[in-house]
Residue frames relative to the residue before (quaternion, step in Angstrom):
aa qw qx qy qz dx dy dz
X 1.0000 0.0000 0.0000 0.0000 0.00 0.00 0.00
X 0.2391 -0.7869 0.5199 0.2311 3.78 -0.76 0.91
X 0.8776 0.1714 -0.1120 0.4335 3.52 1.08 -0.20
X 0.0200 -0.9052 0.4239 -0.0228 3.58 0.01 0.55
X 0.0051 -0.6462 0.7628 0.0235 4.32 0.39 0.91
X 0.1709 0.6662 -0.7251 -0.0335 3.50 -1.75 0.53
X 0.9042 -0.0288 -0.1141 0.4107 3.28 -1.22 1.10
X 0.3108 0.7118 -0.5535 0.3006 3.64 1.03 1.16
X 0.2403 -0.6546 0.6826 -0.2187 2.74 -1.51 1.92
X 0.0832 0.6720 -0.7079 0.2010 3.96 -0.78 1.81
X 0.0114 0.7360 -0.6760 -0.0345 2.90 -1.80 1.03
X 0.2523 -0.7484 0.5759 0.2111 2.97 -0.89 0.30
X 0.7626 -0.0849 -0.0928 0.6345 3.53 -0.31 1.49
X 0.8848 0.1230 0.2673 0.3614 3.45 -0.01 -1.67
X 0.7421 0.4363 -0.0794 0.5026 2.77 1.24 -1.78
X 0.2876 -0.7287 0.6025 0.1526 3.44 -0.56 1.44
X 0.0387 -0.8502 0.5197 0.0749 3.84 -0.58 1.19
X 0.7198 -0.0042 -0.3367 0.6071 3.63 1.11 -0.19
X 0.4011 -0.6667 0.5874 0.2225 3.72 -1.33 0.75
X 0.8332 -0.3382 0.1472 0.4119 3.43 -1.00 0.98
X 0.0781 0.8738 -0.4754 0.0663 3.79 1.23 0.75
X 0.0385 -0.7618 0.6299 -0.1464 3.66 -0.98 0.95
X 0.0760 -0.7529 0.6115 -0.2310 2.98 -0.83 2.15
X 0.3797 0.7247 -0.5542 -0.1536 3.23 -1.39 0.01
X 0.2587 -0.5565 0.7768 0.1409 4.09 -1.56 0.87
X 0.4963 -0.5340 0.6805 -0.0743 2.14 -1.72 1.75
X 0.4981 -0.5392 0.4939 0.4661 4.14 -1.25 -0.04
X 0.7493 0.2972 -0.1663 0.5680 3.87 -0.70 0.45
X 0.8873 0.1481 -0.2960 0.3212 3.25 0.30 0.72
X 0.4963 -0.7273 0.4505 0.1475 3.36 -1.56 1.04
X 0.0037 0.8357 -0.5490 0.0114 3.36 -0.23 1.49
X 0.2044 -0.8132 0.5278 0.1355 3.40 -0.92 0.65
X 0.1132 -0.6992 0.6978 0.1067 3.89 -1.19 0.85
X 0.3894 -0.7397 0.4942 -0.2388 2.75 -1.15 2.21
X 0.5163 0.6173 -0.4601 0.3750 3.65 -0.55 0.42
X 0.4095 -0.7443 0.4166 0.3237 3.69 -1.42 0.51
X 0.8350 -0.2283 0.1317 0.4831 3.48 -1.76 0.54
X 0.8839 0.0870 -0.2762 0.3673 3.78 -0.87 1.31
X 0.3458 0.7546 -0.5140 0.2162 3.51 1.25 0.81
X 0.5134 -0.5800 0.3676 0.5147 3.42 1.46 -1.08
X 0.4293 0.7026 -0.5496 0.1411 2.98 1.12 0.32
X 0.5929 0.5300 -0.3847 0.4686 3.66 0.25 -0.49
X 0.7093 0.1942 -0.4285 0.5250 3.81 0.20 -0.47
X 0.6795 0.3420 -0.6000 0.2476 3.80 -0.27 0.08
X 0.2782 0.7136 -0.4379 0.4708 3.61 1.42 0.60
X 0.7561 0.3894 -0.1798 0.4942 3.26 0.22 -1.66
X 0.5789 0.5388 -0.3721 0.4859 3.95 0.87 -1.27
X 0.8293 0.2038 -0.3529 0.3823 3.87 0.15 -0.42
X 0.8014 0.3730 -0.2744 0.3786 2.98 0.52 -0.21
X 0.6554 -0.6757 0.0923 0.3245 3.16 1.38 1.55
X 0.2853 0.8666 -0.3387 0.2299 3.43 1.34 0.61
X 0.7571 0.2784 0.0689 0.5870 2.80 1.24 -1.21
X 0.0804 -0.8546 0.5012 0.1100 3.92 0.27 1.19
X 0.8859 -0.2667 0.2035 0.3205 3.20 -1.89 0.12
X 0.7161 -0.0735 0.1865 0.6686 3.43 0.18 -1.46
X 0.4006 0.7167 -0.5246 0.2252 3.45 -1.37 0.77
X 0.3732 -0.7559 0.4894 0.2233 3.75 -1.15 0.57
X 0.3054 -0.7261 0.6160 0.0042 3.14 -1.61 1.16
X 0.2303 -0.7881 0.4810 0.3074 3.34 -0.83 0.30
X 0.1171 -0.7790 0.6154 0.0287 3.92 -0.38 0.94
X 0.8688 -0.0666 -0.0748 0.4849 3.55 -0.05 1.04
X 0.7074 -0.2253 0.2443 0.6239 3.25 -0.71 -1.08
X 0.6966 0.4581 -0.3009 0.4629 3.81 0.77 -0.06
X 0.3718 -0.6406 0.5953 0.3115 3.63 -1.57 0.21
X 0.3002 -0.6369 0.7053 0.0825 3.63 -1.34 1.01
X 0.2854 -0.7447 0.5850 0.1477 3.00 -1.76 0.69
X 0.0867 -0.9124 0.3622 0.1696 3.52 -0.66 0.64
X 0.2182 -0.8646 0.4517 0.0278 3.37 -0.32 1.23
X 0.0395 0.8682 -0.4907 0.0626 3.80 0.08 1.51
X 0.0149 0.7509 -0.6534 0.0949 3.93 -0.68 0.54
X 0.4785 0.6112 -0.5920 0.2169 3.19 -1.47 0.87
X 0.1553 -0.6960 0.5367 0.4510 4.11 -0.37 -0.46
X 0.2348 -0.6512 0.7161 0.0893 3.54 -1.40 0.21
X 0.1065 0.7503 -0.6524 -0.0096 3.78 -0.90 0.67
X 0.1645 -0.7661 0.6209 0.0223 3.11 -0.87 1.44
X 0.8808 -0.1802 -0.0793 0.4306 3.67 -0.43 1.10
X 0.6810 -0.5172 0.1696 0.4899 3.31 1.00 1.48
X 0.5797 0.3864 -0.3745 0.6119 3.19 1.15 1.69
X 0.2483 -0.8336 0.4772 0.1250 3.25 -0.99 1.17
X 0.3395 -0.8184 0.4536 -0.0963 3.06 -0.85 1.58
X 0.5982 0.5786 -0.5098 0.2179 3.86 0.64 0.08
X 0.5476 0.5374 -0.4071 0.4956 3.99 1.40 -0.11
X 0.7132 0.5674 -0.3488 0.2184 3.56 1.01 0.39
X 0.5205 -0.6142 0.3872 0.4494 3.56 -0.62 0.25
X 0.6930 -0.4689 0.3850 0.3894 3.48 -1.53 0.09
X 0.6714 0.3886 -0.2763 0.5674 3.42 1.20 -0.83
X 0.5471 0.5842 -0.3774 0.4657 3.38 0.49 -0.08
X 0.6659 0.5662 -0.1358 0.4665 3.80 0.92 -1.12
X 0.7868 0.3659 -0.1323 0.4791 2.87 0.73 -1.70
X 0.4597 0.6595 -0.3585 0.4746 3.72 1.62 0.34
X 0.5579 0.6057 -0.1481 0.5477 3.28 1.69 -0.68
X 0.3282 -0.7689 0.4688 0.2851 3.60 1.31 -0.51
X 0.1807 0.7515 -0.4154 0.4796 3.22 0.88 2.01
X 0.3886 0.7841 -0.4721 0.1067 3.60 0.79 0.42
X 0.1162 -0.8520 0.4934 0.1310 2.98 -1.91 0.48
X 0.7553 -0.4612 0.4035 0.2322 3.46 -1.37 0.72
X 0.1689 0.7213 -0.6452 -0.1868 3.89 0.24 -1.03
X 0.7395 -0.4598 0.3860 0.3045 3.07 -1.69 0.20
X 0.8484 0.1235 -0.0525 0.5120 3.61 -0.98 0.07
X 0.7933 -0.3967 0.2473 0.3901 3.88 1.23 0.75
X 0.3098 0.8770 -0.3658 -0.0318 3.19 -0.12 -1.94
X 0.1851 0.8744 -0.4245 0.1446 3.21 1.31 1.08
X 0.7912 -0.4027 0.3072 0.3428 3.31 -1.12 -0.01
X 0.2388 -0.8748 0.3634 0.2137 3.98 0.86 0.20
X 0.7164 0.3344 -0.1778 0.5860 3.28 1.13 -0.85
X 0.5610 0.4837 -0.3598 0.5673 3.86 0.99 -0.12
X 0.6866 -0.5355 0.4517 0.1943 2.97 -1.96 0.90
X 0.3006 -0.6508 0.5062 0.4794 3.87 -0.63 -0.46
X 0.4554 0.3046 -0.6893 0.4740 3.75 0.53 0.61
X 0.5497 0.7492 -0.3317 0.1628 3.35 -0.14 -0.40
X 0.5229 0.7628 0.0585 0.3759 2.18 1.25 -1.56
X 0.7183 0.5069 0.0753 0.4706 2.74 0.61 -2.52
X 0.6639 0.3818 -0.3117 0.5624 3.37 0.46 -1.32
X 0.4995 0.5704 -0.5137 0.4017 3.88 0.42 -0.44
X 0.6629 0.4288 -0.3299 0.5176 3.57 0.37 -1.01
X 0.8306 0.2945 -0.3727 0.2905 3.92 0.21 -0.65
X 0.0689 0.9648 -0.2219 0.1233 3.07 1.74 0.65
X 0.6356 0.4862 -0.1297 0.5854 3.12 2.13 -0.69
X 0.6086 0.6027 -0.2602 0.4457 3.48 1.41 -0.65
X 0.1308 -0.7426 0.6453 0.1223 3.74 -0.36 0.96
X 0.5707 0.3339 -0.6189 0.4240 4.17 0.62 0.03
X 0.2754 -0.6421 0.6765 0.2327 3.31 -1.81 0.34
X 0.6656 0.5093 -0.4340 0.3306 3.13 1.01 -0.06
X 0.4759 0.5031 -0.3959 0.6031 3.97 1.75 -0.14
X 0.4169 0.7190 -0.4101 0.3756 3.94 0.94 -0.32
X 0.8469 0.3911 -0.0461 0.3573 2.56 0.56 -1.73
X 0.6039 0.4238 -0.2466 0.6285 3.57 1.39 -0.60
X 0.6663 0.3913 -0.5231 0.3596 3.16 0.53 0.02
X 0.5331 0.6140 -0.3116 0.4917 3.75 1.17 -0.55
X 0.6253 0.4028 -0.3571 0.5651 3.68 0.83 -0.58
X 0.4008 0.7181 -0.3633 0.4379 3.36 1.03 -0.74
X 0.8895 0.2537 -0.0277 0.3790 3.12 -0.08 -1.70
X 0.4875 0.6435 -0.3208 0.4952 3.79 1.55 -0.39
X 0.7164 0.4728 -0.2973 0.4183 3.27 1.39 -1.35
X 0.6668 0.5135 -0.2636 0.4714 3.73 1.31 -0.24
X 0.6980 0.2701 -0.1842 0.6371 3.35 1.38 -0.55
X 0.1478 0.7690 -0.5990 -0.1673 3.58 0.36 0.14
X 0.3636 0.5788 -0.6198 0.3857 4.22 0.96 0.25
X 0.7582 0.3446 -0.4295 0.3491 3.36 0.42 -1.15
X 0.5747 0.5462 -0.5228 0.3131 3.92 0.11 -0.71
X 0.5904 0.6545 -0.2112 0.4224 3.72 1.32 -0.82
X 0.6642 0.5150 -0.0127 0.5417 2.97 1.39 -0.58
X 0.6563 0.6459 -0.3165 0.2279 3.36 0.96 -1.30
X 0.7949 0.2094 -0.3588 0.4422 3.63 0.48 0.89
X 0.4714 0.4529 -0.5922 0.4711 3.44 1.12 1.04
X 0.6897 -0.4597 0.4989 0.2533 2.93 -2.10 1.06
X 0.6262 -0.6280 0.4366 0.1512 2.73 -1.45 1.61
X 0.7272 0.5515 -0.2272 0.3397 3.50 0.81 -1.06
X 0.5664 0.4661 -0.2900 0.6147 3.54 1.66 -0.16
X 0.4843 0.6359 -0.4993 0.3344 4.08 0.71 0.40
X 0.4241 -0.6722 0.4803 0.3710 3.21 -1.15 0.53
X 0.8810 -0.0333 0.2047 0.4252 3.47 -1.89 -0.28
X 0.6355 0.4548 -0.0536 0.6216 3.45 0.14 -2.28
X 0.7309 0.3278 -0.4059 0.4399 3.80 -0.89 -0.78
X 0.7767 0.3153 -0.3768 0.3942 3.37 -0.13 -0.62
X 0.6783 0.5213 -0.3009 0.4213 3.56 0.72 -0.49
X 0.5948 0.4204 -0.3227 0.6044 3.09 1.55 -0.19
X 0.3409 0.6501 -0.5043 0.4548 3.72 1.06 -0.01
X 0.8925 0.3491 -0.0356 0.2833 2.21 -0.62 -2.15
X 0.6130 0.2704 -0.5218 0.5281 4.07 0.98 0.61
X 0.5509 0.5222 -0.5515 0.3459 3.48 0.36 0.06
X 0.4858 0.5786 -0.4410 0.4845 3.72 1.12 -1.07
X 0.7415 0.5387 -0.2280 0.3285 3.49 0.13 -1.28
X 0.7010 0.5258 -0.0530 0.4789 3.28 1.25 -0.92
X 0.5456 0.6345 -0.3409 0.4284 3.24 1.23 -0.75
X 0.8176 0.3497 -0.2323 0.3940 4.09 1.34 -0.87
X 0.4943 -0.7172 0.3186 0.3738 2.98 1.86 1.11
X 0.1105 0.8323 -0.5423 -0.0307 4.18 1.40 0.54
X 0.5028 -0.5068 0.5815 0.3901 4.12 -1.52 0.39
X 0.9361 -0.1315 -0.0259 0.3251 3.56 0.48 -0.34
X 0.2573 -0.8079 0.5295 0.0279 3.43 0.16 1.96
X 0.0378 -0.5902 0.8006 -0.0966 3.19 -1.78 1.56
X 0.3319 -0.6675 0.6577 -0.1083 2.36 -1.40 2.34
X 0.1137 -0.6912 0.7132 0.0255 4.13 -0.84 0.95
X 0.8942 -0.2516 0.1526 0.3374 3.14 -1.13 1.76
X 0.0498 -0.8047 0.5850 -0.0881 3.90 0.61 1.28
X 0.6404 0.5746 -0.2678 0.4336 3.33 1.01 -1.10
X 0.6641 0.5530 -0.3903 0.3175 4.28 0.41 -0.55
X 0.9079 0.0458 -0.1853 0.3732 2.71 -1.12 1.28
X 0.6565 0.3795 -0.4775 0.4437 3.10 0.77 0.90
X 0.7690 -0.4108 0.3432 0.3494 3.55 -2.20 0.60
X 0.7913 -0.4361 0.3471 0.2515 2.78 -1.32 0.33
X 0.7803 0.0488 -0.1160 0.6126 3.53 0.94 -0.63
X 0.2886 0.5191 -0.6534 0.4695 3.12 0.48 1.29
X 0.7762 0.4120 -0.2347 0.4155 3.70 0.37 -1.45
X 0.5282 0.5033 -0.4906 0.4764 3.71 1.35 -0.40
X 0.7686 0.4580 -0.2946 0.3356 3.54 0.83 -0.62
X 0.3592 0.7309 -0.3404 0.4699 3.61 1.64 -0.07
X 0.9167 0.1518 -0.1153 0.3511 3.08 0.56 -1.66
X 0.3941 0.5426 -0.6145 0.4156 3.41 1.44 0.30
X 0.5720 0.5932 -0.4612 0.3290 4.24 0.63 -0.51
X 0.5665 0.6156 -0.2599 0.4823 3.31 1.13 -1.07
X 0.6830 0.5930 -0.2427 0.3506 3.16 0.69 -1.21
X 0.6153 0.7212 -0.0001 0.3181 2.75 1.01 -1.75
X 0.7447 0.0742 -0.0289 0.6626 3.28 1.00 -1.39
X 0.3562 0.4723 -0.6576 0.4665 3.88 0.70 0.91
X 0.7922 0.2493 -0.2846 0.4788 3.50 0.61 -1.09
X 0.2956 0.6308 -0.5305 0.4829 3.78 0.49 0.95
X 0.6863 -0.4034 0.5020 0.3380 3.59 0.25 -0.77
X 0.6079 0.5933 -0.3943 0.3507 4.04 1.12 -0.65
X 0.1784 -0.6677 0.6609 0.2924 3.42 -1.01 0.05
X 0.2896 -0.8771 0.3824 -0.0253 3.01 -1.01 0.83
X 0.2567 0.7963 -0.5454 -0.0504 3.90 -0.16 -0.35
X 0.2921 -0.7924 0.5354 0.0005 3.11 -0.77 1.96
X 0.2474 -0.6886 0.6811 0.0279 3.79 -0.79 0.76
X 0.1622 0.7923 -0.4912 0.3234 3.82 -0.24 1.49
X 0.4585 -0.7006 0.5466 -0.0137 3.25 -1.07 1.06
X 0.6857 0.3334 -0.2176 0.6093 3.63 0.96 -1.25
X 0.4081 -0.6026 0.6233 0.2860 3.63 -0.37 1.25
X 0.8603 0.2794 -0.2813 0.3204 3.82 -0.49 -1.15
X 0.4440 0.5988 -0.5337 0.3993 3.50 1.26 0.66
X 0.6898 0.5297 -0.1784 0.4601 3.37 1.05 -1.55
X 0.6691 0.4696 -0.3075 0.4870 3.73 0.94 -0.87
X 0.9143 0.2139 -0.2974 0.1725 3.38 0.71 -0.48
X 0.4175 0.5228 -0.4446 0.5955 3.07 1.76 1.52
X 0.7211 0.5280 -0.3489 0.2820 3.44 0.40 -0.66
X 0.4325 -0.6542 0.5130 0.3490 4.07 -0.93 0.36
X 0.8689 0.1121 0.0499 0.4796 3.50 1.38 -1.20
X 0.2206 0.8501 -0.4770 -0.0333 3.60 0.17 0.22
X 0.5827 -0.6163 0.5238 0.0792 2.93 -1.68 0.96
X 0.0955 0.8414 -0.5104 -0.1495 3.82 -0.59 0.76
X 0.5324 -0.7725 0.3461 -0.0064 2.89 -1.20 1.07
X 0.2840 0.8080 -0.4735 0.2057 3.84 0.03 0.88
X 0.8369 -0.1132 -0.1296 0.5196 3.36 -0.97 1.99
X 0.8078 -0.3086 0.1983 0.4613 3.52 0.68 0.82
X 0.7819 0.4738 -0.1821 0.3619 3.91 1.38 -0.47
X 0.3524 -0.7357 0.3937 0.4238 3.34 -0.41 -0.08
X 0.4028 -0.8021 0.4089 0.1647 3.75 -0.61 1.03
X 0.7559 -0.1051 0.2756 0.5845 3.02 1.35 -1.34
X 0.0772 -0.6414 0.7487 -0.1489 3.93 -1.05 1.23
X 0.3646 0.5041 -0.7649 0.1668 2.51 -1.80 1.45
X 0.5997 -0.3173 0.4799 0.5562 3.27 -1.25 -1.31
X 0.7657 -0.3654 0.3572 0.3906 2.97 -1.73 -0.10
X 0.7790 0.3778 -0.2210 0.4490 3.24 0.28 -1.25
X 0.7086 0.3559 -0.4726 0.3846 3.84 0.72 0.14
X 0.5494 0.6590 -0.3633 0.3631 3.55 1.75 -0.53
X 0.6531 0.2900 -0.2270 0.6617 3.95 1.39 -0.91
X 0.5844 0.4219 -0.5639 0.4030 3.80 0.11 0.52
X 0.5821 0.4161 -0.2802 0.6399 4.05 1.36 0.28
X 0.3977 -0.8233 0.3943 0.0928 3.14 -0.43 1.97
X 0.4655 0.6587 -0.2780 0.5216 3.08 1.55 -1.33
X 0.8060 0.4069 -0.2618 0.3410 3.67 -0.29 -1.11
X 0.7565 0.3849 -0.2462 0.4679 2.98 1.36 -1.31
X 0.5248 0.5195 -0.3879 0.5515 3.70 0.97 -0.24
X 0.8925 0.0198 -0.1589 0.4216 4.08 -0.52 -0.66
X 0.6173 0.4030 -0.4720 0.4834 3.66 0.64 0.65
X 0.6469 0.6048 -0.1634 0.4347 3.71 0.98 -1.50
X 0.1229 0.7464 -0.5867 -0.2890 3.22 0.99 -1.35
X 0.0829 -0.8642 0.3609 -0.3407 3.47 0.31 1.36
């Protein structure tokens, strides 16, 4: 097993946000955690991949929140929740974030080479960047305008190449699909596709159910912080219940 979150449990102050939540991605495969806007999917993103530590304060308005996080997480037959993000992502843990989030004032080679940031060969640098041009070829087009003037799509298409550039054992993608047109996102997820079937393991975090269903082997749905239900597609929408008040279906 390359990844394993078992019985993680965050609050914020009070507010219990994931409930004893239990996951696991095998090597070679693209699981997806499913569910709509506040299930947790995005923080059990952030929880593995070291975003979000144990005990500590946040600021949530005009006030400071405590955060109170427990669970173990083993990320390639090593436990990983006392570690740092840089520490993790040394481990070959990368992530996607939502809506991109590239540098703004930095080129997109730049950018890129940020992602290879861990890699002392320049010569795997470099193939890996051709690598990634050959999947984005907008971005090679691009590669010396300023990140901060990309559309929607460009940056999301950045920001997996960044990710990609350190060739990670296991790449978590948060919600590639928001906010963008219609064929932008057809083009997102043939990329996805693309480099699941490349060799990536993967664990996609998605909103559009039929984005996640129609790449993933297993997915995980998500409601108020738990897990509701795991299967495949076809046993998750053959269950009316699931597919009616989790799916909205």
């Amino acid at each position: 097993m390359l990844l394993e979150a078992k019985n993680l449990r965050l609050f914020y102050d009070t507010a219990q946000v994931l409930d004893n939540l239990s996951f696991e991605v095998d090597t070679g495969e693209l699981v997806s955690l499913v569910g709509p806007n506040g299930a947790g999917k995005t923080t059990a993103l952030r929880a593995i991949t070291g975003l979000i530590n144990w005990e500590k304060e946040i600021t949530r308005g005009t006030r400071l929140a405590k955060i109170h996080y427990e669970g173990e997480i083993t990320f390639d037959g090593e436990r990983i929740e006392n570690l740092s993000a840089t520490e993790i992502a040394h481990r070959g843990l990368a992530l996607c974030p939502e809506r991109g989030r590239p540098f703004r004032e930095m080129t997109v080679l730049d950018n890129l080479l940020v992602g290879a940031y861990l890699n002392k060969d320049k010569e795997e640098t470099e193939r890996n960047l051709e690598g990634v041009f050959e999947l984005f070829p907008r971005l090679k087009e691009r590669r010396s305008q300023i990140s901060g003037t990309l559309s929607g799509g460009e940056r999301t298409m950045l920001a997996i190449g960044r990710a990609l550039m350190y060739r990670p054992k296991l790449f978590c993608i948060d919600e590639p699909s928001t906010g963008l047109a219609p064929l932008i996102k057809d083009e997102v997820f043939k990329r996805v596709k693309d480099i699941y079937e490349g060799g990536v393991t993967i664990l996609l975090v998605e909103q559009d159910v039929s984005f996640a269903f129609e790449l993933a082997v297993r997915n995980y749905v998500l409601s108020r912080g738990r897990i509701v239900a795991t299967g495949t597609a076809e046993e998750l929408l053959e269950d009316e219940k699931i597919r009616r008040i989790y799916l909205g279906l």
